[in-house]
Legacy VTK file of the C-alpha trace (Angstrom):
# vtk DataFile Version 3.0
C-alpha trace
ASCII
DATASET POLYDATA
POINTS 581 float
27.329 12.179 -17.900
28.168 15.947 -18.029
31.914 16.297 -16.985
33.006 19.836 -15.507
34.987 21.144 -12.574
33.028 19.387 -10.341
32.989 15.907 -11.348
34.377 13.618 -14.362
33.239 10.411 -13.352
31.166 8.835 -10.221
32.623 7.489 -7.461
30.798 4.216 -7.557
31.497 3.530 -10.851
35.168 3.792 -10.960
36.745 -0.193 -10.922
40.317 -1.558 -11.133
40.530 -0.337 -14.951
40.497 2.938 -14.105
43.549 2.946 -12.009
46.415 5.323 -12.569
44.026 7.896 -13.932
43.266 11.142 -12.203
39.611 12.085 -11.951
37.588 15.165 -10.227
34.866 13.522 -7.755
32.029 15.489 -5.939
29.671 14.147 -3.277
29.568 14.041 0.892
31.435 12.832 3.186
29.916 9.417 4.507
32.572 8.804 6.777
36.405 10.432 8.389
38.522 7.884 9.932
42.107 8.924 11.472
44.885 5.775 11.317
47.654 7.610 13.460
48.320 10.837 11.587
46.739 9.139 7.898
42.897 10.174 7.571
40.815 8.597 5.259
37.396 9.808 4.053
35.019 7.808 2.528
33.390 9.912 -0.698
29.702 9.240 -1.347
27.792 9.956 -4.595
24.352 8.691 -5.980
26.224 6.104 -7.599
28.425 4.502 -4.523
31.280 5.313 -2.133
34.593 5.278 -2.677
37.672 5.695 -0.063
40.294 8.963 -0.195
43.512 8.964 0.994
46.288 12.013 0.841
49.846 11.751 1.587
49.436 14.975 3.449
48.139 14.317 6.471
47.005 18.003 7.041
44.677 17.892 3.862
41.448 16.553 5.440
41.892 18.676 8.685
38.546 20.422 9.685
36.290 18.664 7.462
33.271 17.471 9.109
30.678 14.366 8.008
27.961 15.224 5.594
29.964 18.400 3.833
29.747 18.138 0.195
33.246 18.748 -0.966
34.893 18.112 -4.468
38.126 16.270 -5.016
41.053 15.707 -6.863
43.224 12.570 -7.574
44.904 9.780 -8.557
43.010 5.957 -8.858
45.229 3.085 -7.248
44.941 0.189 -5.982
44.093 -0.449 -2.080
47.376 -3.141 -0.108
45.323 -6.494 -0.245
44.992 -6.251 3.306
43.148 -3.337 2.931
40.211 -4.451 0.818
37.006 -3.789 2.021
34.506 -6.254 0.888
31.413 -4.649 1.613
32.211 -1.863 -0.974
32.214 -2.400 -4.832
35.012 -0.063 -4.800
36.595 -1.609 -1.823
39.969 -2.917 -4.129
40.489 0.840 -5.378
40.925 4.569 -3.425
41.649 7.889 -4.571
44.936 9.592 -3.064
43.733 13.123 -3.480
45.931 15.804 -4.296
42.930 18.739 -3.850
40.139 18.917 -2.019
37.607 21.804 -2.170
34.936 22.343 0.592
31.371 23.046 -1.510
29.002 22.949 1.467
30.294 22.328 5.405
28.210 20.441 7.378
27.440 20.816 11.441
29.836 18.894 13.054
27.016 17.296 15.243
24.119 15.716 13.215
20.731 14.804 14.081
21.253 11.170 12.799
23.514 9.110 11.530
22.568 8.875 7.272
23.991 5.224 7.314
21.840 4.016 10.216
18.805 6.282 9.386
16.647 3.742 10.013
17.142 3.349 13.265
15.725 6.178 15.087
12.159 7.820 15.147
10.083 8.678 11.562
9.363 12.038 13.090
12.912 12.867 13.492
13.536 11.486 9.889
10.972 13.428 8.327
12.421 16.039 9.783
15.394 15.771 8.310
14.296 13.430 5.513
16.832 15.549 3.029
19.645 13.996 5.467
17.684 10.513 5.312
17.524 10.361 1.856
21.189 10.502 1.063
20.717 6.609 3.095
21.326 4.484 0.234
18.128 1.905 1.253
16.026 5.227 1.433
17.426 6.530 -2.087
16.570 3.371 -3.770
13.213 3.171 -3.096
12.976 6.477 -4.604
15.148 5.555 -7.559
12.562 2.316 -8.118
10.164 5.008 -8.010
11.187 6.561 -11.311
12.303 3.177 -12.437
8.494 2.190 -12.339
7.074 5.056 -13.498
9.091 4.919 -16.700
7.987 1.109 -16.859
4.278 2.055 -16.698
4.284 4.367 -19.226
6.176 1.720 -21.862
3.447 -0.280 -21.062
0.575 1.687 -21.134
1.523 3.120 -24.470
2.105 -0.197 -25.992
-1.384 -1.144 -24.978
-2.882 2.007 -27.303
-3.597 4.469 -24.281
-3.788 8.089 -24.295
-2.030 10.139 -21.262
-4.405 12.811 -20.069
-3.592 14.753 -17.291
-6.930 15.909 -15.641
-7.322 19.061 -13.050
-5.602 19.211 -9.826
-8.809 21.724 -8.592
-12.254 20.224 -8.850
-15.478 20.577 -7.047
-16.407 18.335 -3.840
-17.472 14.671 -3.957
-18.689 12.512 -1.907
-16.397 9.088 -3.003
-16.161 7.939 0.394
-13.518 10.068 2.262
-13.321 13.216 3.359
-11.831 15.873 0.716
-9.438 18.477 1.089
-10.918 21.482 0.656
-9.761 25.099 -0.649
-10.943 28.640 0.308
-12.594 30.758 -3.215
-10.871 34.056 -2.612
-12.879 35.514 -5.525
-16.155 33.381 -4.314
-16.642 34.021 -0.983
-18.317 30.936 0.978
-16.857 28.499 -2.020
-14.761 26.003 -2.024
-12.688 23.841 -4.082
-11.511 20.147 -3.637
-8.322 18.352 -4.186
-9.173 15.257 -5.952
-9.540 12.090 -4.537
-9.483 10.707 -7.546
-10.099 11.424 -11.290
-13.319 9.906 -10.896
-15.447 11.821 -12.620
-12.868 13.643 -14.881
-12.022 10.155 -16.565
-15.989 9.260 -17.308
-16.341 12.559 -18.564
-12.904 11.474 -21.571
-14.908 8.461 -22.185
-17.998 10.658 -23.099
-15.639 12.970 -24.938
-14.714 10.029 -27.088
-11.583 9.278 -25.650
-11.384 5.207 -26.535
-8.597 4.425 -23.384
-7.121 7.211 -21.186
-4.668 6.505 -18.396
-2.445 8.825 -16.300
-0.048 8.911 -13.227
-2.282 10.686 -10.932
-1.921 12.367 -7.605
-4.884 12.048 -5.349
-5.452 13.581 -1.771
-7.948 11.857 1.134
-8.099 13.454 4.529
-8.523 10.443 6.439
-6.274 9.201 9.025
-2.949 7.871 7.653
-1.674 4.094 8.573
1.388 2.323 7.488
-0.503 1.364 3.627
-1.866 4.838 3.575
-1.123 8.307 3.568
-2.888 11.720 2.902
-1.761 12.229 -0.700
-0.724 9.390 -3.090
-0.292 8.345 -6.733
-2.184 5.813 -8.709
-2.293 4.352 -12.497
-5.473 5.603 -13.220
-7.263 4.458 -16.438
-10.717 3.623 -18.666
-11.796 2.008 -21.394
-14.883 2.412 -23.676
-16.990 -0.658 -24.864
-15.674 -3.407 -22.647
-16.526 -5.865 -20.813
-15.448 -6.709 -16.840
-12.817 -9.146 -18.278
-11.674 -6.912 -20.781
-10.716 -4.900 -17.801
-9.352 -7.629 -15.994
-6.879 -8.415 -18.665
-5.033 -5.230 -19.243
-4.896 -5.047 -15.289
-3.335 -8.247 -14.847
-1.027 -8.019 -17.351
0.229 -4.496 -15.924
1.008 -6.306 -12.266
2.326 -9.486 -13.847
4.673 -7.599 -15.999
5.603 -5.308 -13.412
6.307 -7.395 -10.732
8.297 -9.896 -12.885
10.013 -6.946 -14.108
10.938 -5.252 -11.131
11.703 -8.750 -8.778
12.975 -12.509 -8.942
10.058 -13.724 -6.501
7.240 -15.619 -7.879
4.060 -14.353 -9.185
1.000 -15.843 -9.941
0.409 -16.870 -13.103
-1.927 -15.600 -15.494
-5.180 -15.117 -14.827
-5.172 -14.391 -11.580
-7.303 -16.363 -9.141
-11.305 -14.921 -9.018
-12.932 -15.111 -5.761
-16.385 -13.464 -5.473
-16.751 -11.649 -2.087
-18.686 -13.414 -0.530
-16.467 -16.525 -0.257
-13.548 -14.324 0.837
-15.383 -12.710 3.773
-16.188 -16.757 4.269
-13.168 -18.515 3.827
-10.629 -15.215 4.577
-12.792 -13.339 6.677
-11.840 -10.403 4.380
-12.213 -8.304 0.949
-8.140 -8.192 0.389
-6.529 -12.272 1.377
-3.348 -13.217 1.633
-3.106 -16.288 -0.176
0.662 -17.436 0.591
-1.505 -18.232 3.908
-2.598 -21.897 3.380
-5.243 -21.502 5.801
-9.003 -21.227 5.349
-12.081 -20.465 7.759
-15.190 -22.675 8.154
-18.302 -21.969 9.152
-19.428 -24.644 11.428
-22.639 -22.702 13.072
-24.697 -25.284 11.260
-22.663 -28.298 13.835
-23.167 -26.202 16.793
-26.589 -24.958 16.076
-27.846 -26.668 19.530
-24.888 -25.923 21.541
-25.437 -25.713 25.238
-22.045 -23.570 25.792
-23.568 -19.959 26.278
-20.731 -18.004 24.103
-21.904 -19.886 21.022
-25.525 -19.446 21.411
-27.369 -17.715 18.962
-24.073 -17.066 16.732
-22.421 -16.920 13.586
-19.587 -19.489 14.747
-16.506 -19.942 12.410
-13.185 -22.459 12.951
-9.783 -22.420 11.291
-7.852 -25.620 11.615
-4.428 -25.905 11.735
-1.849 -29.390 11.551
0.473 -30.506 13.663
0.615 -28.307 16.341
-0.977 -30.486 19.105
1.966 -31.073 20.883
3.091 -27.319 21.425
3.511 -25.968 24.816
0.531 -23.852 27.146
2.303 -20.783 26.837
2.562 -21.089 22.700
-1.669 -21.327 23.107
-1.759 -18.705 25.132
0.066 -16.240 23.118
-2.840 -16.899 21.014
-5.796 -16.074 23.344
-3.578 -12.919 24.288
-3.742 -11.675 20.754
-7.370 -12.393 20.529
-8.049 -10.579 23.709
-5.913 -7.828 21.868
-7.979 -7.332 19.172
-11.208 -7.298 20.823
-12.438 -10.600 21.405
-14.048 -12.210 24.761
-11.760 -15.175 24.447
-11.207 -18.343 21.698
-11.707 -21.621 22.647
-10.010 -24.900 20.862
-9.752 -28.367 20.897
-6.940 -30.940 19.567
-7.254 -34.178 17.711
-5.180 -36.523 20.422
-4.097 -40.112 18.850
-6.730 -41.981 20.350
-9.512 -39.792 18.513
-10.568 -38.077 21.138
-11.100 -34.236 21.613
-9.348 -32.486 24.521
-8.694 -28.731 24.638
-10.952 -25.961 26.636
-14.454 -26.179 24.666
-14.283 -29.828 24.339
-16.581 -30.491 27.731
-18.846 -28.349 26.715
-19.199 -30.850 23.688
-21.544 -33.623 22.861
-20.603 -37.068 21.034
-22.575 -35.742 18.156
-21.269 -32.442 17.830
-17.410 -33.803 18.086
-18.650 -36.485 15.283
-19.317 -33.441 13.133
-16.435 -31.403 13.778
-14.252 -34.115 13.090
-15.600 -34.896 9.671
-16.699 -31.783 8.476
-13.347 -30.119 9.103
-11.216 -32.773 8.175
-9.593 -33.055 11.647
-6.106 -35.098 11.615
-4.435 -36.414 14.637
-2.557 -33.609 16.527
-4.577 -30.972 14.361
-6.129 -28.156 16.245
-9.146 -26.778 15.714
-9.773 -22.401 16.570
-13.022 -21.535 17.726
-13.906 -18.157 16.561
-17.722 -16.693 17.456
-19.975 -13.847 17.836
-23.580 -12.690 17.526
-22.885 -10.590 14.172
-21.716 -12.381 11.413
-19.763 -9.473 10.009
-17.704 -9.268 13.661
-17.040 -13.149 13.418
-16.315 -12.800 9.700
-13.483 -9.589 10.918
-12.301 -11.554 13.964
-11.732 -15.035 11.812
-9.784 -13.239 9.353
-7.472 -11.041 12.275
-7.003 -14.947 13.493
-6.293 -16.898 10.381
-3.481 -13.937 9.457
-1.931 -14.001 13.001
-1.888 -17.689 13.077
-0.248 -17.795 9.416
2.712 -15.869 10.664
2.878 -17.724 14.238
2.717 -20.947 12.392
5.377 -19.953 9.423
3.193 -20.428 6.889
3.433 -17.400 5.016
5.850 -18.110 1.640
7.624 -15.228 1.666
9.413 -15.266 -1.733
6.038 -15.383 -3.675
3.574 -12.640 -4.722
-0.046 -13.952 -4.258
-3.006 -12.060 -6.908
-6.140 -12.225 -6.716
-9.471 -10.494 -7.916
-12.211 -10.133 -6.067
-15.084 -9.640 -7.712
-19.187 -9.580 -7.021
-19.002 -6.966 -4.235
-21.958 -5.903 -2.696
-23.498 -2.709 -4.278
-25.110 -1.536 -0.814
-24.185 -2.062 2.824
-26.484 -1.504 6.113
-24.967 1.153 8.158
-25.532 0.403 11.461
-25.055 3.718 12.885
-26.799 5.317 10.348
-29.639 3.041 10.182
-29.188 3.326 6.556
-27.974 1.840 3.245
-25.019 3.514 1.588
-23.101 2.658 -1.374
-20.564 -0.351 -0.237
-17.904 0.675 -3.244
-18.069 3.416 -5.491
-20.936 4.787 -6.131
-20.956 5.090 -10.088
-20.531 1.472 -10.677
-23.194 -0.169 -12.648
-25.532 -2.872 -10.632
-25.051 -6.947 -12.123
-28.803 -6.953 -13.998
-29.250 -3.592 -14.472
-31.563 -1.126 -13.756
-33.810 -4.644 -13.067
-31.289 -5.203 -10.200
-32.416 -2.199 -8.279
-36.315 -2.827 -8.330
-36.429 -4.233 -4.949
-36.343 -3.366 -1.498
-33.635 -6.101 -0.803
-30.785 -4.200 -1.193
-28.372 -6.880 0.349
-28.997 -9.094 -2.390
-27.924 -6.412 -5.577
-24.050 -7.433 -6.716
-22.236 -4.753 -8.649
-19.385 -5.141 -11.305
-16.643 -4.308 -8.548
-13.538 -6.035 -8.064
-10.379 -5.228 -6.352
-6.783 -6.567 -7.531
-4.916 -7.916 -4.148
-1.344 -9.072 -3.683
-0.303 -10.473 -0.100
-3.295 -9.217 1.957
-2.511 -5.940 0.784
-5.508 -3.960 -1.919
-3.864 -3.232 -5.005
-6.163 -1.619 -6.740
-9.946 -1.002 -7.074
-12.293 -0.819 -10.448
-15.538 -1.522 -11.662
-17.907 -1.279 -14.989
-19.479 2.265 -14.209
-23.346 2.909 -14.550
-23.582 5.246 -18.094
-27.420 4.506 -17.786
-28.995 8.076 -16.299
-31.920 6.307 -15.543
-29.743 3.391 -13.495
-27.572 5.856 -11.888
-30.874 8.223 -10.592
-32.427 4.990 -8.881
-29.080 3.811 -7.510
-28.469 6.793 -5.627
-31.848 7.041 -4.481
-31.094 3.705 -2.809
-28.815 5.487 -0.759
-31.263 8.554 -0.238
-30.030 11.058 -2.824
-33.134 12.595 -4.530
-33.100 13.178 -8.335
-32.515 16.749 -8.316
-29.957 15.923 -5.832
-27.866 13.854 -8.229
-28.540 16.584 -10.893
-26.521 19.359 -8.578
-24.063 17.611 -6.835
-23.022 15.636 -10.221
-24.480 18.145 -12.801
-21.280 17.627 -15.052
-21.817 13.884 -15.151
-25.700 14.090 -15.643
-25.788 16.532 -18.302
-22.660 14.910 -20.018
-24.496 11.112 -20.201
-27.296 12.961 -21.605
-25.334 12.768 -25.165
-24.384 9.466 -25.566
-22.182 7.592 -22.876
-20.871 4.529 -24.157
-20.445 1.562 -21.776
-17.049 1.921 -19.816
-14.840 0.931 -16.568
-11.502 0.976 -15.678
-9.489 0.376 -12.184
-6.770 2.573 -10.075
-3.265 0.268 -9.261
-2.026 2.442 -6.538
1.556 3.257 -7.214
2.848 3.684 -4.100
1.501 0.106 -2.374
3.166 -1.515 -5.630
6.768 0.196 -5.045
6.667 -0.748 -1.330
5.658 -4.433 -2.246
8.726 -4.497 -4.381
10.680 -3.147 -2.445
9.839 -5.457 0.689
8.766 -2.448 3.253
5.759 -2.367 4.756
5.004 1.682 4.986
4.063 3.878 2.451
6.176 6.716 3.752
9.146 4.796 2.957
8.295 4.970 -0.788
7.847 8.500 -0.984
9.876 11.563 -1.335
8.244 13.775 0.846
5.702 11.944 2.856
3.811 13.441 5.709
4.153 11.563 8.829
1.604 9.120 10.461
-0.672 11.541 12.117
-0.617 13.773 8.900
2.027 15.951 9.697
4.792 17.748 7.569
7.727 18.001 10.040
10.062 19.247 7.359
7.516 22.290 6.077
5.817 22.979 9.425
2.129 22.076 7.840
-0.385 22.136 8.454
0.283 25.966 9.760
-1.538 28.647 10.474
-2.698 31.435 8.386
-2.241 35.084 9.172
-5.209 37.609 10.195
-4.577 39.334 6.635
-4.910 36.074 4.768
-7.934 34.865 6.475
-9.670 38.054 5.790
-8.588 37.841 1.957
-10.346 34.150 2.006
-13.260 35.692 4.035
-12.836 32.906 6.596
-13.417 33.074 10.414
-11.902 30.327 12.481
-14.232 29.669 15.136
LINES 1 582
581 0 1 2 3 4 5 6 7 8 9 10 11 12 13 14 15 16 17 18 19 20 21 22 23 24 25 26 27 28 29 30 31 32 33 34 35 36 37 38 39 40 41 42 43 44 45 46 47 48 49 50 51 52 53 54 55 56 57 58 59 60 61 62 63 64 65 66 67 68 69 70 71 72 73 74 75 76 77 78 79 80 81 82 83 84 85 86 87 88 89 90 91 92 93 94 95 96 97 98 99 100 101 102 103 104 105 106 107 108 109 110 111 112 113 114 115 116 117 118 119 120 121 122 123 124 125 126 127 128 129 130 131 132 133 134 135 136 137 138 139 140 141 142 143 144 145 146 147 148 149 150 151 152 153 154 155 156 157 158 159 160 161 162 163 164 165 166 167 168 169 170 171 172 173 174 175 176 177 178 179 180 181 182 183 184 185 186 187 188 189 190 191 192 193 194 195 196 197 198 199 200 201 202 203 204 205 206 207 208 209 210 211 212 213 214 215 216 217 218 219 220 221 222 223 224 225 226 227 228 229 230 231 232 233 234 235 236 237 238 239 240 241 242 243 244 245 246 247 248 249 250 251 252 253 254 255 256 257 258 259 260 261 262 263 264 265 266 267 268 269 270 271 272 273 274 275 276 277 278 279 280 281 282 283 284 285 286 287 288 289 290 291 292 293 294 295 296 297 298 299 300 301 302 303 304 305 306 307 308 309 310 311 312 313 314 315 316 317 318 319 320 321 322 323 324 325 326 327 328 329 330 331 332 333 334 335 336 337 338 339 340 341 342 343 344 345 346 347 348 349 350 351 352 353 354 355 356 357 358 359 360 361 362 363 364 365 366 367 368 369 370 371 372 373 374 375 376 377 378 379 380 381 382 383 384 385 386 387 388 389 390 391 392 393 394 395 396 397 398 399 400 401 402 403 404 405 406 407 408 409 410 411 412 413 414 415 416 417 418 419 420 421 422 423 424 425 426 427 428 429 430 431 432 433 434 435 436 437 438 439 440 441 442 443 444 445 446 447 448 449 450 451 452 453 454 455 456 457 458 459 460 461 462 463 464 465 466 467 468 469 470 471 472 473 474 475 476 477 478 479 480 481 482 483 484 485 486 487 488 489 490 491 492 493 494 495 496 497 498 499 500 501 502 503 504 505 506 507 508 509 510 511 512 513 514 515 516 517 518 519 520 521 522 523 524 525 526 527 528 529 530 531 532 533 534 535 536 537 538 539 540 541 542 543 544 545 546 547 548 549 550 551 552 553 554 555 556 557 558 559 560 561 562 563 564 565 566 567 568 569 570 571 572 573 574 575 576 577 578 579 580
């Protein structure tokens, strides 16, 4: 450490060796307590906090919380019936023989620092450089750099090169919006904040660039949620001439490193489980599972394909039993049609598996000998097990609706094994998806992956049917990273896109770097994006992005602490050539 007139040593690293000697401290003031005419303050550092004491009971007169202040003293030991156990340093104090104020503090603060957590994000945002002297908050940011460092051990030990690629690019359409940026010297131009180093990174593999990776920042304007925020970081990287498991291995290796690095829970072992998407939409009813959840969905439209109960007719018709909750009370069920009311649904019907081997429950009327026969076998129905009744006319809504029920009824149920971290890959997404609203196909992924079969793949008019080499990483229900094999084939990538609508000259403008580049020999490539920030907030067990991040913007995308977004002036518009309407 450097030692000068401000500090010598740290206050939380001073211990019961160190008493007798005098040391300079600097830091805030966490905390001022007055015992009848002896104050105490309570010193805090990056490091820890450490108790003052001064035999002049004038010293610490005036001094408010939160000044920064530097002090000087003797170590000794704290009367035994003075120990506080909740602080490392809680045997030891400082009697302080000078005290000098650095930086005074209101006397009435917007928040408490210890207890930060407590009141509104806005208000901490605000204020986050008040928040982040709250040890919880300054940890996540010190597991931050702790990671970071981690990453690129690793990355280097597996032979890749750090590029960093351009902050400024051109517009792309990679599925949300971008942020765009006046041309002052092109009038009507714009640049683009990237959303990621898409096309950058294909470009290094062209350039000859065998594996690239870098920490990079990437910018969406979409609407922020809890896993999500306007401007994040992800482990971007590509490799030439590989394979989708090639892929597969260096990414599992960086999580299952990582997280058995960085925390004593249990991870899955290596490799990770594969689950094509398909059967996760089927037995998850979603792309990104949590599999500490035991349970699974069936699809039991097939058993009730002659039903004569009119919310089942003509539907995709799924079920998700669950064991030995038969005997729980009317209001614990119907917390459960509440939620699914909550999320959209008309209602869910169920039935229980009584001792005698009957069926009673809501739907179970509605039911014919047959059709109870069936649902009994097929789902493996036990005595006091209860079968959910989840349906709908679009197999896609039942699908979304299964999955919201299967997660709530994991939690309700205590299912969810909390000291475990859960990967998965899912792999053989869709290449295309039917936009309803649209009434058109679009990409369902990125659109530069390369089609399973080929350019052979995309001579039909069945687009539903055309798999691409996608595949996300999940942990915990959470998406931990996307990646795919990319199309390098121009004549691929032209009928791809015209899938989607985009004609050939089309692809030529609005990707002209990429076209003219794989005109010169683009070798076969992929790579995948672990997104930083989701990993640290795994680790760290919170469930918001913002609380991983320095300076985040709040939920509804707004800087509190810099006033942005914020208006420009008349002069500055004018210099951009920009009229706001």
């Amino acid at each position: 450490m450097i030692k000068n007139k401000y500090r010598t040593s740290y206050c939380g690293t001073l211990t019961e060796s160190d008493i007798d000697k005098t040391f300079t401290l600097s830091g805030w003031i966490e905390n001022i307590r007055d015992h009848g005419g002896i104050i105490f303050l309570d010193l805090r550092d990056e490091t820890g906090t450490i108790q003052l004491v001064s035999n002049d009971d004038k010293m610490f007169n005036g001094y408010t919380k939160e000044s920064t202040v530097t002090v000087e003293g003797k170590l000794r030991k704290r009367a035994e019936e003075d120990y506080n156990p909740n602080l490392e340093t809680g045997t030891i104090e400082l009697l302080v023989t000078k005290i000098t104020l650095l930086g005074k503090s209101l006397n009435v603060l917007p928040f408490e620092v210890k207890t930060s957590h407590e009141v509104s994000e806005e208000l901490r945002l605000k204020y986050r450089y008040l928040d982040l002297r709250n040890k919880k908050v300054r940890k996540n940011i010190q597991r931050r750099a702790e990671l970071l460092k981690f990453i690129r051990h690793e990355m280097d030990d597996l032979g890749f090169l750090e590029v960093q690629t351009p902050i400024i690019t051109a517009s792309s359409p990679e599925g949300a919006r971008d942020f765009v940026i006046p041309s002052r010297k092109y009038p009507g131009k714009f640049y683009a904040l990237p959303q990621a180093p898409q096309i950058y990174k294909e470009l290094l593999m062209v350039g000859g660039i065998d594996k690239y990776y870098q920490i990079a920042p990437c910018f969406r304007d979409e609407d922020s949620r809890a896993d999500r925020t306007l401007e994040f970081y992800q482990l971007d990287f590509e490799m030439s001439f590989v394979e989708e498991e090639d892929i597969y291995k260096v990414g599992e290796k960086i999580f299952y490193d990582i997280f058995t690095h960085f925390s004593n829970k249990k991870v899955s072992p290596l490799p990770f489980k594969r689950i094509p998407y398909k059967e996760s939409m089927l037995k998850y009813g979603t792309d990104k599972p949590d599999l500490r959840n035991p349970l699974e969905i069936i699809d039991i439209t097939e058993y009730l394909k002659d039903t004569t109960f009119k919310p089942f007719q003509k539907s995709t018709i799924r079920a998700i039993k669950v064991d030995e909750i038969g005997t729980n009370s009317n209001s614990w069920f119907n917390e459960i049609v509440d939620y699914a009311s909550s999320i959209g649904m008309p209602g869910i019907g169920y039935v229980t598996l009584t001792e005698d081997g009957s069926l009673k429950g809501p739907i179970d009327k509605f039911l014919t000998d047959e059709e109870r026969k069936n649902l009994i076998e097929k789902t493996n129905l036990q005595t006091n097990s209860v079968l959910f009744f989840i349906a709908n006319k679009k197999e896609k809504n039942a699908a979304k609706y299964a999955g919201l029920i299967r997660t709530y009824l994991g939690k309700k149920c205590n299912l969810i094994d909390e000291d475990t971290y859960e990967f998965c890959i899912i792999n053989d997404f869709p290449m295309f998806e039917y936009n309803d609203e649209e009434k058109k196909y679009d990409f369902c992924h990125n659109p530069f992956s390369m089609p399973k079969g080929g350019i052979e793949a995309l001579k039909t008019d069945n687009l539903d049917d055309i798999l691409a080499y996608q595949y996300d990483f999940v942990c915990n229900g959470y998406e931990m990273s996307s990646g795919a094999l990319r199309n390098h084939d121009l004549d691929c990538l032209e009928l791809a896109f015209e899938k989607v609508g985009y004609s050939k000259d089309i692809v030529k403008e609005r990707f002209s770097s990429l076209y003219n580049a794989f005109k010169y020999g683009a070798p076969p490539h992929g790579g995948m994006a672990p997104g930083i920030d989701r990993m640290i907030m795994l680790l760290n067990d919170v469930d918001n992005l913002r609380e991983v991040q320095a300076f985040p913007t709040s939920a509804s995308g707004i800087d509190n602490l810099m006033g942005s977004p914020s208006e420009l002036t008349e002069a500055q518009l004018r210099e951009l050539h920009i009229k706001i309407r």
